[in-house]
N, C-alpha and C positions, 0 to 999 in steps of 0.2 A: 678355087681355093688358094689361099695362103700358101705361100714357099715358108720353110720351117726359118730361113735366112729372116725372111723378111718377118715373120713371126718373133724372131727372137730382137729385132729390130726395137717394133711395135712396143713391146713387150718393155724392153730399156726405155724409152723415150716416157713411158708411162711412169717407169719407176723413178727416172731422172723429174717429172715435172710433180711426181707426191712429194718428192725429197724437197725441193724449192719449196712448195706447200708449206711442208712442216717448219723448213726451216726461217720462214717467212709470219712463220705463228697462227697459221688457219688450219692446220689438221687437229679433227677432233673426232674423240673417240664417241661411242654411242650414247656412253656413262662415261661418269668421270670412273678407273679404274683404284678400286680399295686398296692400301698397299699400307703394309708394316714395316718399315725400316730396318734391321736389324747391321749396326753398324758396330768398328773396332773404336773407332774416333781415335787415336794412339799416337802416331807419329807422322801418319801421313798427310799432306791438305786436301788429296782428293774426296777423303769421306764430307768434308765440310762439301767442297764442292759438289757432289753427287747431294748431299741434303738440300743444298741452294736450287736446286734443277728441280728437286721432287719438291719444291715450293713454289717453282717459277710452275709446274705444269699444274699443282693445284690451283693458284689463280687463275690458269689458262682452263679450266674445266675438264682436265683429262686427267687428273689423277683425285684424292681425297685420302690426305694423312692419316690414318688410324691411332697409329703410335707409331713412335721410334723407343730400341730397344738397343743396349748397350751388349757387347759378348766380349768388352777389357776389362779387366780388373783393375785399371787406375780408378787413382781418386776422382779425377776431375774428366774424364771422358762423358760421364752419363751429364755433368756440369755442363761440359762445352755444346752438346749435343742439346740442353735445353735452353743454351740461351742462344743458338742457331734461332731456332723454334721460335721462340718470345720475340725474338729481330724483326722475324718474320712474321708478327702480330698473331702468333698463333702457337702460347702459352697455355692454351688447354690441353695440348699434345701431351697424350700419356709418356712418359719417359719410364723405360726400364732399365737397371742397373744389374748386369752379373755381380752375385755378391760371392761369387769363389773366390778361392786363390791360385788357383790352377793353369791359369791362363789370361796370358797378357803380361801387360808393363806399365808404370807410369806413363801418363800421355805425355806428350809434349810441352815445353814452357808456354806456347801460343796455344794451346790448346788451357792449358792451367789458366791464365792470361785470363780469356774468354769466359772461363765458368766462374772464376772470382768476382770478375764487373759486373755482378748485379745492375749497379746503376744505370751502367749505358744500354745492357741487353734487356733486361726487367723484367727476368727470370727469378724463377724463387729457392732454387734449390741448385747449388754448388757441389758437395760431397756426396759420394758413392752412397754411403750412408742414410741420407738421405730422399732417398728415391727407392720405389720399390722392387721386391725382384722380378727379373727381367721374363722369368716364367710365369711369376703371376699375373703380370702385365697382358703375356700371349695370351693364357686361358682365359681371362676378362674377355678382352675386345675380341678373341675367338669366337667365343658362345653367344656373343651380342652381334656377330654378324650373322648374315644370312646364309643358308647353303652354297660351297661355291664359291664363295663371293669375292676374295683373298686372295692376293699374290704378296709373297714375301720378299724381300730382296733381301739377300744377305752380302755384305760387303766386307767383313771381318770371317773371325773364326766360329767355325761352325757348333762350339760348346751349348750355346743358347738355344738351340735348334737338337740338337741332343738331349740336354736335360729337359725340352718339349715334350719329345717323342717316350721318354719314360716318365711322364708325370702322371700320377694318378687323378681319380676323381675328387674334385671339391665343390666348394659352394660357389662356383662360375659353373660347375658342368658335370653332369652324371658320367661321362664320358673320360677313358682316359687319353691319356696324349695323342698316340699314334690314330686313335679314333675320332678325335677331336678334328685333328690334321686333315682326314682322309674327306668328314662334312664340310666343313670347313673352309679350307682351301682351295684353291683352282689350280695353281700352279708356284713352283719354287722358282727364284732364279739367283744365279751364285755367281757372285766375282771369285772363281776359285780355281786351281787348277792351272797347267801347262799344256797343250795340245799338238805335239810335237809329232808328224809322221815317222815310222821306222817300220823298217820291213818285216815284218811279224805276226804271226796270225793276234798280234796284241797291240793293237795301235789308236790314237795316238797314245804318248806318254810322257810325261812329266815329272817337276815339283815344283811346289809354286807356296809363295809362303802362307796364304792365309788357311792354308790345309796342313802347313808344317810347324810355323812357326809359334814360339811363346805356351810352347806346353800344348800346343791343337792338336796335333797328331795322331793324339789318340782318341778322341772324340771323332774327327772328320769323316774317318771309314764307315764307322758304326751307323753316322746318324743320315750317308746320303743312302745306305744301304736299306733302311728301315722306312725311309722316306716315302709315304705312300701315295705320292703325286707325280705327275709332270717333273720335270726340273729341268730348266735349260742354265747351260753352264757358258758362262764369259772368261775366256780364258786370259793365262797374263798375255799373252801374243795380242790379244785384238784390241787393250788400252793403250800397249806398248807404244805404238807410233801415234796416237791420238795427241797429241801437246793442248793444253790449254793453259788460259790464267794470265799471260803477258795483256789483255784486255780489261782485266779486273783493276791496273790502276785507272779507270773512268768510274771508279765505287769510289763513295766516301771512305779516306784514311779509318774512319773506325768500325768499316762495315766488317762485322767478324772472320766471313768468309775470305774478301781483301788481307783480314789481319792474319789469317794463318798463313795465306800464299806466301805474303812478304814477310815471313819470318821463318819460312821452312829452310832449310841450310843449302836448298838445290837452286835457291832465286829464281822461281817460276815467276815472278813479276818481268824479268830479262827473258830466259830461258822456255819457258815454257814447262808444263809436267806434265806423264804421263797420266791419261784419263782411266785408268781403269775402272773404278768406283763406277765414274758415270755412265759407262758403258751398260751396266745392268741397270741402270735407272731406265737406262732410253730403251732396251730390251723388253721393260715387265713393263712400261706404260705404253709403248706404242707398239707396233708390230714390227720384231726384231727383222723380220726377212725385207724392208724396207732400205734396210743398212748390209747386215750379213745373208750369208747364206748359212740354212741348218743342218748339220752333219746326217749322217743317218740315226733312226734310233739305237738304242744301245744300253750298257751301264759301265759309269765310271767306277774303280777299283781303287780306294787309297788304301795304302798300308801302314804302317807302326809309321815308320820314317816320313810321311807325306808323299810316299811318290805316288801318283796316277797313271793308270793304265785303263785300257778303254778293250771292250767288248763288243761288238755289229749283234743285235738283235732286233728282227722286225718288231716284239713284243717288247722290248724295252722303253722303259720312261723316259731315258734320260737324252738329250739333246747339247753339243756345242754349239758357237757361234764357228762362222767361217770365214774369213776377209775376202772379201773380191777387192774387182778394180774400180766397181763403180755402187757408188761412191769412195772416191778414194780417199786417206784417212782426214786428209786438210775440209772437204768440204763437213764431214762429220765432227771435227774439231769447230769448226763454225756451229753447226749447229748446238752444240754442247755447251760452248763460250756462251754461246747469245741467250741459253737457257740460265745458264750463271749469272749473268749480269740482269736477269727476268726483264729481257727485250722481250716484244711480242712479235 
């Protein structure tokens, strides 16, 4: 038999040669994996770049875009977010638009910038207004999928995914939200949250902004609470040290995703930014334990304020991500970058 040493060896050398795989553009999944977007698009470039990725893996056969789903209240987010889509020759993507006001901010100049040019992106719809709501959107392409079938990412605030969960029955579906959800779905996964160890029968704990900030706060508790799936959580900790984007000047000057980098105010075209966005992208379409390790099961706890606090339940839904050493975060910044720039 096997020494556990040498098992544990085996075992690395294996995960070490899937990782080249993937990042080499041959790992593929059985299906391509169903996935709804649900993004802030607002101020930061990683959302564009987390959309870039879930384009580059559709080409590659391992993902298939449902919709993307807007949860800012700016004018021009659900804008910039369709003309990503349209770049990407793939202008049938449903786009949904929160039409509250509760939450969120105007997007960004380069983000406005992008939903204006029609011309170069050849996108047809620029203002909030113009796009439908971002509820109706989910219950459409819900009831039209299969049982199951569904992973959502959500990379913004969680109000969208809230106003899901209490939506009634209409003429997409006899069913209401939370029911909807539970056929539906396979699984959630959230760029959300801080995952901070502290000595306490209540660990980890946090705050992190897409559970705090722009009026979320009080959505965020309610609706991972009521959440009647899986959910695996990407904390800010494991985008933290991921850097990408200083690769995206080898994009054409007018490739949208290039044009938010280099006009973000942190100069990730020099610099580098953190991934966080992309990190759930690569979590709901390939198999997260490839990269991280998964905490035990459990349930996370936000409050009025966004903080998070974490619960140990072997019956519990909800799962973190966990950084090890291997891959360590440069070789997964590779693979990330190379999915942005849609290398194979």
């Amino acid at each position: 038999m096997f020494s556990c040493s040498l098992c544990k060896t085996i075992t690395g050398f294996v995960i070490i040669l899937i990782i080249l795989a993937c990042s080499n553009g041959v790992y593929q999944n059985e299906k391509p994996v169903s996935i709804i977007f649900d993004t802030d698009m607002t101020t930061d470039c990683d959302d564009a770049g987390a959309l870039a990725m879930l384009h580059a893996l559709e080409r590659k056969g391992e993902a298939k875009i449902l919709a993307t789903v807007v949860n800012n209240m700016g004018e021009y987010s659900s804008g910039a977010t369709a003309a990503i889509n349209a770049f990407y020759n793939r202008p049938d993507i449903p786009v949904g638009a929160y039409q509250g006001d509760r939450v969120g901010r105007d997007a960004a100049d380069f983000f406005a910038d992008i939903a204006l040019d029609k011309e170069s992106y050849g996108h047809a719809a620029s203002a909030r207004n113009q796009f439908p709501d971002a509820v109706e959107v989910y219950r459409k392409v819900l009831a039209e999928a299969g049982q199951h079938e569904v992973v959502i990412v959500s990379v913004g605030h969680l109000n969208n995914l809230y106003d899901l969960l209490h939506s009634e029955a209409d003429q997409y579906s006899e069913l209401n939200g939370v029911q909807l959800v539970e056929e539906k779905v396979d699984h959630l996964v959230v760029m959300g949250g801080h995952y901070l160890p502290q000595a306490s029968e209540r660990y980890p704990y946090g705050r992190e902004h897409n559970f705090r900030a722009r009026g979320s706060a009080e959505f965020t508790g309610t609706a991972l609470e009521k959440w009647p799936t899986r959910i695996v959580l990407s904390g800010y900790e494991i985008g933290e040290n991921i850097l990408t984007g200083t690769r995206l000047t080898e994009l054409d000057e007018n490739h949208p995703v290039r044009y938010a980098y280099a006009h973000h105010p942190s100069e990730p075209l020099i610099n580098g930014r953190m991934s966080w966005d992309q990190t759930a992208i690569l979590a709901a379409v390939r198999d997260p334990e490839l990269y991280w390790d998964l905490s035990e099961p459990g349930w996370v706890e936000v409050d009025d304020e966004g903080y998070n606090t974490w619960t140990s339940d072997p019956d519990g839904l909800h799962v973190y991500l966990i950084e090890r050493n291997n891959p360590d975060p440069s070789e997964i910044a590779d693979i990330i970058e190379n999915l942005m720039l849609g290398m194979r």
